[in-house]
Structures are given as structure tokens and as C-alpha cells.
N, C-alpha and C positions, 0 to 999 in steps of 0.2 A: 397301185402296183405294190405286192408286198415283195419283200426284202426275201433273197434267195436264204434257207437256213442255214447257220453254221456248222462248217466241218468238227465232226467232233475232235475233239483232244486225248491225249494219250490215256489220263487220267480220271477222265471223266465218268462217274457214277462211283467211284473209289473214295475211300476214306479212309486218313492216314495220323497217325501221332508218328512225333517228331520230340526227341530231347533236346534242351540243352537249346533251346530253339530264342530263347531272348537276344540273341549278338553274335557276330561271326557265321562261321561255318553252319551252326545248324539252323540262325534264321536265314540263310541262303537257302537251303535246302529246303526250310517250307516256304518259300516266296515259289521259288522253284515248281515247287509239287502242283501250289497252286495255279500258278501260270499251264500247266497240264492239264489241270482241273478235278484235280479232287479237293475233297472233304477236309478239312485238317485239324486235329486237337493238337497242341502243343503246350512244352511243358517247358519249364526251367525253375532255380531257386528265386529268382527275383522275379518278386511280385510286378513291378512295375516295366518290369523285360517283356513281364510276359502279357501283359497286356497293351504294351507300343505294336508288339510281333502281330498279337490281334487285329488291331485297329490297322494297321499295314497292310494286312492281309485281305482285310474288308475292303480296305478300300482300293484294293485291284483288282474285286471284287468276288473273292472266294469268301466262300463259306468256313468260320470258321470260329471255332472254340478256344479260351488256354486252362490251364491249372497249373498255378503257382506250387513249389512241393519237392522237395528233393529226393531224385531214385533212388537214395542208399534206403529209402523209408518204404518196405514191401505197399502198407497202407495205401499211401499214396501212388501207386502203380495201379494199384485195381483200382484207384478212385479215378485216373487218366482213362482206364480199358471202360468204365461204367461211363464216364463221362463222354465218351466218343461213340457206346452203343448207343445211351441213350440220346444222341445229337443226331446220328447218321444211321443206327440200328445194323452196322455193320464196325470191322477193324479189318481191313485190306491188305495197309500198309505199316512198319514198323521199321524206323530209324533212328537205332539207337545211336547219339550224337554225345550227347552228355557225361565230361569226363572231367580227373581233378590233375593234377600232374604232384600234390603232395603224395610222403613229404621228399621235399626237394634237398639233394645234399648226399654224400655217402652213403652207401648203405649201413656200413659198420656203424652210423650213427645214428640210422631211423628209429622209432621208438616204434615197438611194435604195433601201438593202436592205431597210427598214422600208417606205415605198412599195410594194415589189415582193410581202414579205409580203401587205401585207392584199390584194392581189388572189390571190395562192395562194390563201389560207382563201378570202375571199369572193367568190372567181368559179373559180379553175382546180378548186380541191377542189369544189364541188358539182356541176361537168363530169364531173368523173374517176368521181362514184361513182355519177353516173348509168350514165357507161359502162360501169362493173363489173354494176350492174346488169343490161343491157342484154344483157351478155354471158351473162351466167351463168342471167337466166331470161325477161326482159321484152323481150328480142328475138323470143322465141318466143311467149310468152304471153300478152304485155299486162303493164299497170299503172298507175299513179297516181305520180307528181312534184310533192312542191310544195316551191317554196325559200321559206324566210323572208326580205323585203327589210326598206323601210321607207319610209313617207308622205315621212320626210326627204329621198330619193330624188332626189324632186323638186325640190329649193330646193338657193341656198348658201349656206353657214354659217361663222362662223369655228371653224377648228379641226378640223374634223370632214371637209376635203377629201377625205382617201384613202379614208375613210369612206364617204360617200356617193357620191364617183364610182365605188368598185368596187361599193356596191350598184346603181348605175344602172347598171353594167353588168352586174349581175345578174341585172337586169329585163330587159335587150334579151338575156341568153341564156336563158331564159326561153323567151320568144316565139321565140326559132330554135327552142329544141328542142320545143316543141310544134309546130312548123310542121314539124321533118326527123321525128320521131317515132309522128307520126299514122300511123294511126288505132289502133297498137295501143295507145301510150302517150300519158296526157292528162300535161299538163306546165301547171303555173299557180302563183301565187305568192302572197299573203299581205303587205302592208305595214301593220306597225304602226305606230301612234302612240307617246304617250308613254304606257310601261306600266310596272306596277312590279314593278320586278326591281332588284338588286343593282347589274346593270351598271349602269344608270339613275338610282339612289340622288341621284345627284350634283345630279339637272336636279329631280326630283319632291320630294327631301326635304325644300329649302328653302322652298319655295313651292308645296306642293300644292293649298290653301286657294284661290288667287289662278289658278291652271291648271286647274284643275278647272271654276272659276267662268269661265271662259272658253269651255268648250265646252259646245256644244251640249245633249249626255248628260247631265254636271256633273259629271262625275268625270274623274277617267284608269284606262286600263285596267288588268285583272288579267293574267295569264298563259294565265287561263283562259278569257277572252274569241279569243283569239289562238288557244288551241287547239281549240277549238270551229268556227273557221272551217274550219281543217284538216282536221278530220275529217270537214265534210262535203264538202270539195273532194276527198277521197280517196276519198268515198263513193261507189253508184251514183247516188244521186240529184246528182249533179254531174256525170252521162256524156256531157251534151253541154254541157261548160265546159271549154277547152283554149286555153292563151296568154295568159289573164286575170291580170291583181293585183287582189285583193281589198282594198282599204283596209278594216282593222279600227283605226281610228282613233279613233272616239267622234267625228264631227265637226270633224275639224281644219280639215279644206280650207273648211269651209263655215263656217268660226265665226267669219266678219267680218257675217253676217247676227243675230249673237244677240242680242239687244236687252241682254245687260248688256255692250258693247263689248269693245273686245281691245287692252289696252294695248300699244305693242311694248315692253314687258320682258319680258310673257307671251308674245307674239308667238314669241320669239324662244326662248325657253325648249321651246315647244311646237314648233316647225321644227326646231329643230336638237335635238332628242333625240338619244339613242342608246339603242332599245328592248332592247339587251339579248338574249342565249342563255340 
């Protein structure tokens, strides 16, 4: 008697790179993808991140690639898009994850090469690999874009200036390239909350208890909450969503309505995150 065939998955026959994909948020997202079932190249600067992400991967038994390599290096982007044609002969998916939060501190005190970085990472590199993209398969075929920003986006903070203005400008390239990219390519984004990861350690560890009891939900998020949105904004069932941010927040915007109030220590705690790759 054979085995009735499996239902296919959402993701299935797709092939996807993923940044920033060694820890946190973006190896949720490609565990995520894979559990769907697609293809996946994955990248991050640590060589050794990125090949635990691999072997993870495997062995829940997707297909899949990495390339150690950091996006501020154009190089290295086309060698992620070459690396995922030549494994899968297709690029479907693109989740830009991969971001720095220097330099950390006043602005009046950034020095401008540090400045000029976190817009590399967090806006010129997720441009550049869309456009490798673009080039090599989603010009011609279609696909799915989604960049990671954050709820923080929105507000200002101390410390976290370069930070959040290059995610704000994230978000507004974002919305161009769903707007120059249609109808082949859907383009949307993702803004977390405070979630717990590593990078994040610093704002959640001390006062989880007291930020948690703040929002709405009552917790702060997982990684896994965040990859979850991803995968279905990359999905079909997301076919007519293009130019959008998704707050996966837990209620932050809304959690001056929560009947146990929002003190601003929490306040501030919870605004000025940094959710973390």
C-alpha cells in the first residue's frame, strides 16, 4: 500500500536568500521559509553562523546553501544572487534582514564614516540585492521582497539616531520599489517591536517583567513571531499586498489604551528598541 502524497506547502518549488540569517530574527525567518518549503541561500558576516543556519536547515530537511560575506560589500551580493542561481536556477524570494544599529550615541557625536555605514547596511545593501535579484531572475519572472525595519521607525530616541533614520528610510524605499517594480515583483516590509534576540538583550533583559506588562499581548516578541509574518507576506496568499509594513509589535502603538498604564521608563524602553538580526 503506498503512502497517500504530500499536500504541497506554501513555498514549495521557490528559492529564497535571507540576510543576516546566522541568529535571531533572520535565522527564524529562514527556518520559517523552509518549514514552507522552499530553496534557501543564506548569508550573514559570521562564517560560522552561517553554517550552524545550514546544517539546521538540513536537517529539517530543506535544501539549502549559505555565504559567509557582509552586504555593505556590493561583491558579495552578486556572489549570494550567483550562488542561489546556480543551486536552484531561480531567486523568488528576497529578505532583507541584515542590519547594524552603529554608531550608537548622539548624533552630534557620530563620526560621519560610521553614519554613512549604517545606511550602507541598512538601506543601500538591501537596494543592491534587490537589484541583483532583479537581474538575474525577478526581472523576468516575478517575486516576493520583504525588508526587515522597525515600529522604532517611527519615534525619536536617544542614541539610536542613525538607526532609526536609515530604517525610516527603509520604509520610504520600500514603498518606491513596490511602486517601480509592479506588477511582477510585491515589495513590503515587516516592523518589529521589542523582540528577543541577542542584539536586543540590552533593552529586554533588565526589565522584561515591567515591558511585557505594558503591552497589550503581555509579552515581547519571539523571532518566531516576526518570521511568521514573513512568510506569509512572501506567500500567495499575500498576492494582493505590495508597499505595506506590517507591524509585528505585540501592541506597542496601541498600549497607551491598556488599562494596566505605560509608565515612560517602559515607554521608552519599548520605543527605542533595537529588534535585532
Amino acid at each position: 500500500m503506498t503512502s497517500p502524497p504530500c499536500a504541497p506547502r506554501a513555498l514549495d518549488g521557490r528559492a529564497a536568500v535571507v540576510t543576516g540569517a546566522s541568529r535571531g530574527i533572520g535565522r527564524a525567518i529562514a527556518e520559517e521559509l523552509a518549514r514552507a518549503g522552499a530553496a534557501l541561500c543564506v548569508t550573514a558576516r559570521d562564517t560560522e553562523g552561517v553554517r550552524e543556519t545550514v546544517a539546521a536547515l538540513r536537517a529539517q530537511g530543506a535544501d539549502a546553501v549559505g555565504v559567509a560575506g557582509s552586504v555593505a560589500d556590493p561583491a558579495h551580493l552578486w556572489e549570494v544572487t550567483e550562488r542561489t542561481m546556480a543551486a536552484y536556477g531561480r531567486v523568488d524570494i528576497v529578505v532583507n534582514n541584515a542590519a547594524t544599529n552603529q554608531p550608537y550615541g548622539p548624533l552630534m557625536e557620530a563620526e560621519p564614516d560610521a553614519w554613512r555605514a549604517a545606511f550602507t547596511v541598512n538601506v543601500e545593501a538591501p537596494l543592491r540585492l534587490v537589484q541583483c535579484a532583479w537581474r538575474a531572475w525577478m526581472g523576468e519572472h516575478g517575486g516576493a521582497v520583504v525588508t526587515v525595519c522597525t515600529e522604532g521607525a517611527a519615534h525619536v530616541g536617544p542614541n539610536v539616531g542613525a538607526y532609526g533614520t536609515s530604517k525610516a528610510a527603509l520604509l520610504h524605499l520600500t514603498a518606491q520599489l513596490a511602486g517601480e517594480l509592479g506588477p511582477l515583483v510585491r515589495v513590503n516590509s515587516v516592523s518589529p517591536g521589542l523582540v528577543r534576540t541577542e542584539m536586543a538583550r540590552f533593552v529586554w533583559e533588565r526589565a522584561e517583567e515591567s515591558v511585557a506588562a505594558a503591552l497589550p499581548t503581555g509579552r515581547i516578541g519571539e523571532p518566531e513571531d516576526v518570521a511568521r509574518a514573513v512568510r506569509w507576506l512572501v506567500s500567495d496568499e499575500a498576492s494582493w499586498i505590495t508597499g505595506a509594513d506590517l507591524l509585528v509589535d505585540g501592541g506597542t502603538r496601541v498600549r497607551a489604551a491598556s488599562p494596566t498604564g505605560d509608565a515612560p521608563a517602559v515607554q521608552n524602553r519599548l520605543r527605542y528598541h533595537l529588534p535585532g538580526s
